[in-house]
Structure formats: C-alpha cells, structure tokens
C-alpha positions in Angstrom: 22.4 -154.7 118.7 18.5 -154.0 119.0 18.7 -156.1 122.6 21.4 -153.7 123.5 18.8 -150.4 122.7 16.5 -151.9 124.8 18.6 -152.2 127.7 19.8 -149.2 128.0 16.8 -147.4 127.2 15.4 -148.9 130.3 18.2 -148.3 132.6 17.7 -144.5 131.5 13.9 -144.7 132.5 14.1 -146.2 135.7 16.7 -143.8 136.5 14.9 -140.8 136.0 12.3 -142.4 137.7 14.4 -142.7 140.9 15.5 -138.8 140.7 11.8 -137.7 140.8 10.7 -139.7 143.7 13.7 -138.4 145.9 12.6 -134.7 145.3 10.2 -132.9 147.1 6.9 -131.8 145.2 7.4 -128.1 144.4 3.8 -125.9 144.7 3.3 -122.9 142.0 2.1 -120.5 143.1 -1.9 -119.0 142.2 -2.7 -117.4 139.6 -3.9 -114.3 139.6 -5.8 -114.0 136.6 -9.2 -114.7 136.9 -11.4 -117.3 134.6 -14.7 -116.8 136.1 -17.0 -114.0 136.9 -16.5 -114.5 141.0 -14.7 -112.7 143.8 -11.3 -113.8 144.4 -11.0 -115.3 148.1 -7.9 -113.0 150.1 -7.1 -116.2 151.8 -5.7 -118.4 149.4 -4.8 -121.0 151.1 -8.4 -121.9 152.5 -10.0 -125.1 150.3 -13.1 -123.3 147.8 -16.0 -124.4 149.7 -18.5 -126.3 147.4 -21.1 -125.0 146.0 -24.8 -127.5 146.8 -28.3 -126.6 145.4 -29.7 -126.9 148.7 -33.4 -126.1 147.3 -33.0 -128.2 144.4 -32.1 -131.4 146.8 -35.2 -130.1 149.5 -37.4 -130.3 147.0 -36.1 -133.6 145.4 -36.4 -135.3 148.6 -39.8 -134.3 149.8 -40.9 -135.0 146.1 -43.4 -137.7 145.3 -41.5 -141.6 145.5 -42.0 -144.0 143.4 -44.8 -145.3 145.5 -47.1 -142.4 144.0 -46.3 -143.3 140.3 -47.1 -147.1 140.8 -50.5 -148.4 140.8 -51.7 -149.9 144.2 -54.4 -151.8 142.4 -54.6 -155.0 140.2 -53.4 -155.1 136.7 -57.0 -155.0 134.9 -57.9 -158.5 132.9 -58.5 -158.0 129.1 -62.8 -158.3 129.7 -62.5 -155.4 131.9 -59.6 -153.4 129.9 -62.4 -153.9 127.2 -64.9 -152.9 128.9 -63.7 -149.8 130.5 -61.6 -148.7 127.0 -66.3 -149.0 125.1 -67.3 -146.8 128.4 -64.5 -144.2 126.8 -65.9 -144.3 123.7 -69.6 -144.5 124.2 -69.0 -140.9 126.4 -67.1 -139.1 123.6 -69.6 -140.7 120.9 -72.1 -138.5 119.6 -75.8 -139.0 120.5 -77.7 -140.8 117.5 -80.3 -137.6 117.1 -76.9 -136.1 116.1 -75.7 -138.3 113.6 -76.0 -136.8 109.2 -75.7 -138.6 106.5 -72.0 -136.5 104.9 -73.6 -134.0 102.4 -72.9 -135.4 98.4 -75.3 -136.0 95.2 -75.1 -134.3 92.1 -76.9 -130.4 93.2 -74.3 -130.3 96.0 -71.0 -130.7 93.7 -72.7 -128.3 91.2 -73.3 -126.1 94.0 -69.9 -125.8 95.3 -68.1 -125.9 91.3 -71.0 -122.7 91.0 -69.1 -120.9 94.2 -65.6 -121.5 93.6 -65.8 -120.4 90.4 -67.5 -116.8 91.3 -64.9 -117.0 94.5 -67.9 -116.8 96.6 -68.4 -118.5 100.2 -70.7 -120.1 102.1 -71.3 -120.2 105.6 -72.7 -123.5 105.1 -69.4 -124.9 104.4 -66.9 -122.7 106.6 -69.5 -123.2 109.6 -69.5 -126.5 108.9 -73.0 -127.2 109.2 -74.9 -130.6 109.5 -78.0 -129.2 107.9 -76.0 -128.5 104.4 -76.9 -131.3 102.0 -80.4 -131.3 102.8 -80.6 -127.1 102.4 -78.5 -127.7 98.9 -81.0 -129.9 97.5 -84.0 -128.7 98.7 -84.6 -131.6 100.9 -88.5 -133.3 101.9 -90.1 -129.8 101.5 -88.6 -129.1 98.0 -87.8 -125.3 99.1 -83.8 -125.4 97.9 -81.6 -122.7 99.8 -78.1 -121.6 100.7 -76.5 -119.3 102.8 -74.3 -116.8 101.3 -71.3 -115.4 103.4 -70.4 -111.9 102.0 -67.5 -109.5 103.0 -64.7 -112.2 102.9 -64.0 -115.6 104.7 -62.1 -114.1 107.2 -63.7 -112.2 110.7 -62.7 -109.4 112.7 -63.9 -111.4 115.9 -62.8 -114.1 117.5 -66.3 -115.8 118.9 -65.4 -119.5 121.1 -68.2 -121.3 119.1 -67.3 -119.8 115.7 -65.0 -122.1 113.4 -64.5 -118.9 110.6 -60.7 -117.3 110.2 -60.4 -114.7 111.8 -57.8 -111.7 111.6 -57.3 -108.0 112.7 -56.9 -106.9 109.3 -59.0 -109.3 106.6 -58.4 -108.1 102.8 -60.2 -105.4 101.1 -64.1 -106.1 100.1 -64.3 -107.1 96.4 -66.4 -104.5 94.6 -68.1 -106.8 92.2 -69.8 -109.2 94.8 -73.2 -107.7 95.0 -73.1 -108.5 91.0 -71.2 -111.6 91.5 -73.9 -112.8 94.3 -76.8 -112.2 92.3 -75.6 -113.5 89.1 -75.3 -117.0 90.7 -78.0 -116.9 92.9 -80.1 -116.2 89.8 -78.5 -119.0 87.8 -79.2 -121.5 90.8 -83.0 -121.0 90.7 -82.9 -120.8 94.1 -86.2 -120.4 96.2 -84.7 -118.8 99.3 -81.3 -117.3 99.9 -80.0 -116.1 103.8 -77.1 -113.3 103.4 -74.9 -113.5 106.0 -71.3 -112.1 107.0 -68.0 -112.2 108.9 -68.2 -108.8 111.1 -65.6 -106.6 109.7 -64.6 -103.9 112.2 -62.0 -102.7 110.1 -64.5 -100.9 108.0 -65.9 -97.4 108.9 -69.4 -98.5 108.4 -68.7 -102.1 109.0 -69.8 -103.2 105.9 -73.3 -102.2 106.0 -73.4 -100.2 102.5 -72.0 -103.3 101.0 -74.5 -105.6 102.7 -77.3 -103.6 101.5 -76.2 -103.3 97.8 -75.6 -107.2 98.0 -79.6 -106.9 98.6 -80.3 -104.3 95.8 -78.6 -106.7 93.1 -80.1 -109.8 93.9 -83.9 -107.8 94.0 -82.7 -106.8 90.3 -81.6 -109.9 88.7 -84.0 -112.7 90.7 -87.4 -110.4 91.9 -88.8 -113.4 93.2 -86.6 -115.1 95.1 -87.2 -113.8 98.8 -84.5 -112.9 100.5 -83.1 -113.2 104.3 -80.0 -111.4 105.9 -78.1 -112.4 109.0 -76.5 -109.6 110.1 -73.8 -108.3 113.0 -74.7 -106.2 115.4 -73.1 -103.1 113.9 -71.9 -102.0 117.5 -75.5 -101.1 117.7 -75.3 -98.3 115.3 -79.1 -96.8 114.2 -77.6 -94.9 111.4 -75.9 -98.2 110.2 -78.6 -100.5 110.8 -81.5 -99.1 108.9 -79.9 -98.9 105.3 -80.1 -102.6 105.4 -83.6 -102.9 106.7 -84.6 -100.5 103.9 -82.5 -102.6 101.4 -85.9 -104.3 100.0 -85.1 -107.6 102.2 -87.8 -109.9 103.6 -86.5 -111.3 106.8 -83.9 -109.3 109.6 -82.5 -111.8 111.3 -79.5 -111.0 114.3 -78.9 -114.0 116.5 -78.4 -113.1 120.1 -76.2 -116.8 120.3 -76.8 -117.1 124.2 -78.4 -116.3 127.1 -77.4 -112.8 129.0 -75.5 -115.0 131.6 -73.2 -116.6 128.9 -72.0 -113.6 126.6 -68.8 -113.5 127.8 -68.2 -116.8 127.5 -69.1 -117.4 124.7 -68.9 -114.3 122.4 -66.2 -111.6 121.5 -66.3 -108.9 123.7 -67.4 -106.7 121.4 -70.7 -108.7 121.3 -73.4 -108.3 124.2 -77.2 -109.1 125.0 -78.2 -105.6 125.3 -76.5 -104.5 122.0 -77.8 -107.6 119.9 -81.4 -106.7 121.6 -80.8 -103.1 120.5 -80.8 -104.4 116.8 -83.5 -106.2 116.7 -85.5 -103.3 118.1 -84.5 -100.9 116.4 -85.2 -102.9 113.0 -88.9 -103.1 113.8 -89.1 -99.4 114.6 -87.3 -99.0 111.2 -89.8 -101.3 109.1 -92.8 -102.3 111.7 -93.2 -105.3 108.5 -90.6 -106.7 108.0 -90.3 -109.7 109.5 -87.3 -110.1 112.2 -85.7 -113.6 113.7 -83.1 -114.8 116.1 -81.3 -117.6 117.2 -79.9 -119.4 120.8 -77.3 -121.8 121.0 -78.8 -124.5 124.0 -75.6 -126.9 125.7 -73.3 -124.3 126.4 -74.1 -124.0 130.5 -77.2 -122.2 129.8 -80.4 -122.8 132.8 -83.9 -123.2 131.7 -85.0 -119.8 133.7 -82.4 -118.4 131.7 -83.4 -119.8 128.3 -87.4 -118.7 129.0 -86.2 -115.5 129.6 -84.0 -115.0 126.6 -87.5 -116.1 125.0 -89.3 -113.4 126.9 -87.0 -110.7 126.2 -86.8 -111.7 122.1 -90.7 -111.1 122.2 -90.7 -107.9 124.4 -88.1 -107.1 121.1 -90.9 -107.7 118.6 -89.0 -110.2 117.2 -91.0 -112.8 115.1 -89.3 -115.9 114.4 -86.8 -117.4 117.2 -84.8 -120.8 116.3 -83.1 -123.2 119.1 -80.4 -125.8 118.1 -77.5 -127.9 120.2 -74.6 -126.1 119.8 -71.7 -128.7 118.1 -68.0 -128.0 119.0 -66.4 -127.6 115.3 -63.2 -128.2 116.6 -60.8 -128.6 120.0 -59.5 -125.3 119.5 -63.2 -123.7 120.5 -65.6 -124.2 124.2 -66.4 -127.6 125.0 -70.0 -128.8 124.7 -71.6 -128.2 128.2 -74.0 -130.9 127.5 -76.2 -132.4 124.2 -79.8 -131.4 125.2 -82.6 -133.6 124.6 -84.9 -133.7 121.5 -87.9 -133.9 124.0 -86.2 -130.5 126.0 -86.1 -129.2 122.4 -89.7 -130.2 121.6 -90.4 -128.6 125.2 -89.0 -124.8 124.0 -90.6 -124.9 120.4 -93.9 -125.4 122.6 -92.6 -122.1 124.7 -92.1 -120.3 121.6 -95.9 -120.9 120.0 -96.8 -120.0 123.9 -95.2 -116.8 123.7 -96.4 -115.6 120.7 -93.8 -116.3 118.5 -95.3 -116.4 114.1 -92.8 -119.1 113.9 -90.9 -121.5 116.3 -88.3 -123.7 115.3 -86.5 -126.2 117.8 -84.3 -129.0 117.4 -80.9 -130.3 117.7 -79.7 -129.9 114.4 -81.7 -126.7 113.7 -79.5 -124.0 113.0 -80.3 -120.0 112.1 -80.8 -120.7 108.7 -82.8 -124.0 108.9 -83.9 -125.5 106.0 -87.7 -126.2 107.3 -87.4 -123.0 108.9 -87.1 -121.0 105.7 -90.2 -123.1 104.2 -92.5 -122.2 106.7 -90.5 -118.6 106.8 -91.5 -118.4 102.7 -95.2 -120.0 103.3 -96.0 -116.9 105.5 -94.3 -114.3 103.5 -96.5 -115.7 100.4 -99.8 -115.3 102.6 -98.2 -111.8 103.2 -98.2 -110.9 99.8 -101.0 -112.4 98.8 -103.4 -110.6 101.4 -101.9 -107.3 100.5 -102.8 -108.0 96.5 -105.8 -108.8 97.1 -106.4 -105.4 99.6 -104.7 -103.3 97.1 -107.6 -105.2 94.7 -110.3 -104.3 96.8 
C-alpha cells in the first residue's frame, strides 16, 4: 500500500514539473514604491549601474605593498637582539647622580601619620620630590624641614612640569589651617618650615590673606622657628603681594621656573618672566630686609646665554638666594626631559651665582627650591642677622 503512495506521489511531481518548463517565464512588473532614499530611474528597463568607490580602490592601489612592511635586512642573532634591546635601556636609564635611596625610617612615617591626621599636604609628597627623606629627617646637617602646601591639593593652573591636580574650580579654603599648620609644625620641633601653595585664581585675592595669616599663626605658636614662603605670582598684584611680605616671614621666595625663552613652554599662560620678576621686585621695595630667593629648572631646552642671563636679571631684581636643579619628568603625561645636565655644568652655575653676587648659591641636580642644605645655610645667615642686630640694639 505504502509502495503504492510513493508511486503516485512521484508521477504527480514530475508532472507538474513538466507543466512549468513548457510555459513561458511571466515578468512582474516594478514596483513603484520606493525602499531607499534614491531617485527612481524613468527608464526602467535600463540595468542599475553599479555603484564602485573609485577613490577608495585609487588609494588602495597606490598604497604601500607588502614590500614596505617586510624587513629587507637580516633577522638579528640573539648577541645582537641582546645587545641592541641594553642600548634601549641604558638611554631611558637614569644617570647615577640621579639615583635616591626611596624616603622611609621612623621620622618620615611619623611625619606623614602627623599630616594626614590634621588633613594637611605637602608639596614634598604631591611634587614628588627626591630630596624628601633627607629634608624629613634632618639629614647630614641636622637642620630638619618640610614644605607645607596650603590652600588645597588641587591648582588653578595647569604648569607641563607640575605633577599637582589641577581644576577650574578646587574646593573652598578650610578656615582652620593657619591654626591647624601651626599646631603641627609646633608639635614637629621643626627648625625650618617653607609655605608654599597651589595658585588659586578662583579667589578674589588669590589666597594671599590666607597665606599671610598661615604666617601670623605659626610666629604665635613656634617664635623661633624661621619661616620661608613660596609663593605665586599673584598676577603681579602690589596690593596683594605686600600683606605677605609684612606677614613677619624670613625668606620671599617666587621661582621664575625658566628662562624668558621657555615660559610658554613650560608654564601656564598665566605665568610669565616679566610678571614673576615684578614680584620679586616689588618684595624688596616692600621690606629692603627681608631676604628674597628663586629658582630655575636647567634640561628643559634652555642655552647657557640664556641661563647667565636669567642669573643677571634675578640680581638686577635684588634677589638674594637663587637655586638650580635638573628638572625630573614626574610622569608621561607632562614635557619630556630635554636633556640631564651635568653635575660639573651644575658646579659651573653655583660658581656664576657666588660671581654675581648672589648671599647664597645653591646648584645641583637634585637641588630643588626648598633644598634641604639650602635652608641650612639659608638659617646660618638669618642667625648672623639676628645676632648682629642684638648686639647693635646693645650698643
């Protein structure tokens, strides 16, 4: 029965089959809706022509062949692979003059439990500085320092050498700093202390009431501890500068960073050579005594014409104490290091600087603004100082 099926299910196919072939194939006609966002052709009946990337296939074929992507020359051997692969690494390497032992020992963890507690920063850490465990512990000269950075951790600038956070809009100043900076300073015993801070353009005075009541509270609660601020450049504002030079300080410093040539490069643009120079100026005119410093960053492109002439124009300032260090990338985000100078080119400008006139030169790789055997030598004079005037007022 199922055979049967079978058969006659096939008979039924291939007669069906046979009907199909014999009739012509019927065409239906175009529709004329339309699908895509294209003029319809009037003809119809011409073929669509096709559509080529004509510049896509130009380019492709008068692209580089494989030829360009294959290496002409030798596969290397493994001694030379080696070699090439040390060359590498000896270029990137850091010079040995460069090289710190990584700050830790018992002063530097008490240090840092000290600011975290009091939420205070330093621009040891956040600048990352070599020089910090040394400075911390009072190092071969036993003068122990650190460098407070007040206003926040975060900067209205955006410097290419600077590693600090910067933002637009940073959070409010806290009102109990000045205290809070004191109170610790005084608990540390601390010999000499450098004030520093982010700039904060947000503010209408740019922080500079708050700087100098920072100063105030520390003269209050530790009288002998002398006292050095690092300021910005208050868009070269007189009326904003002096309130801090008349804060009861010891040292002004401002740091012009480069030479005139560079300040583009390497500062914000609200920063310049004229402005910075303006400071320091006006800051002796304020307070002809008090003692004034800045600082240049050597590797960043900078000529030695150039450098002896930032010198020049630091002393025509009646600045007193000038400091020369290699500047260190702190990250890859920031400029690249133009080149690491020499110890003996450093050793060649702190010779300049006694030349010049300078009370104090300082000039070495890893010396920074706040150097540590800076601020010894720094604290030696400012005890002759007040000596000498003792024994005047004596007489």
């Amino acid at each position: 029965m199922n055979s049967l099926l079978r058969c006659s299910r096939v008979r039924t196919a291939s007669s069906l089959l046979k009907v199909l072939l014999q009739q012509p194939p019927t065409l239906t006609a175009p529709s004329s809706r339309r699908f895509l966002a294209t003029e319809i052709d009037a003809n119809t009946d011409a073929k669509p022509e096709k559509r080529v990337r004509k510049d896509f296939t130009q380019r492709l074929n008068n692209g580089p062949s494989f030829s360009d992507f294959a290496s002409s020359s030798a596969p290397l051997t493994p001694a030379e692979a080696m070699e090439k692969a040390q060359s590498k690494a000896a270029k990137a390497r850091l010079p040995r003059w460069l090289k710190t032992d990584i700050p830790v020992g018992k002063e530097v963890s008490r240090i840092r439990k000290t600011l975290r507690e009091l939420k205070l920063h330093t621009v040891c850490e956040e600048a990352r500085c070599p020089n910090m465990g040394e400075c911390w512990g009072g190092g071969k000269h036993g003068t122990a320092t650190a460098t407070i950075m007040i206003m926040g951790d975060t900067c209205t600038r955006g410097c290419r050498f600077c590693s600090v956070k910067t933002s637009k809009t940073p959070g409010a100043l806290d009102a109990n700093e000045p205290q809070n900076v004191a109170r610790a300073l005084a608990a540390w015993g601390l010999d000499y202390v450098v004030l520093t801070s982010v700039d904060r353009d947000d503010l209408p005075d740019f922080g500079s009431a708050h700087f100098a009541e920072t100063v105030r509270s520390i003269r209050e609660q530790a009288p002998q501890m002398m006292i050095e601020c690092l300021t910005p450049d208050f868009l070269g504002r007189a009326d904003l500068i002096e309130p801090v030079a008349q804060s009861g300080l010891d040292v002004y410093a401002h740091n012009i960073e480069t030479v005139e040539g560079l300040q583009r490069l390497v500062r914000d643009h609200r920063a310049n050579y004229k402005q910075s120079m303006f400071v320091l100026e006006h800051v002796k005119r304020t307070k002809p005594t008090l003692l004034t410093k800045s600082s240049i960053m050597l590797g960043v492109g900078e000529t030695d014409a150039e450098v002896m002439q930032t010198m020049r124009d630091l002393r025509t300032a009646g600045v007193d104490i000038v400091t020369l260090g290699q500047y260190m990338r702190p990250t890859k985000r920031h400029m690249k290091v133009h080149e690491y100078v020499t110890p003996e080119k450093f050793a060649h400008w702190e010779k300049i600087g006694s030349e010049l006139g300078f009370v104090y030169a300082a000039s070495g790789p890893l010396v920074r603004s706040s150097y540590k055997a800076g601020e010894f030598f720094i604290s030696e004079i400012l005890r002759k100082r007040a000596s000498a005037s003792m024994r005047n007022v004596a007489a």
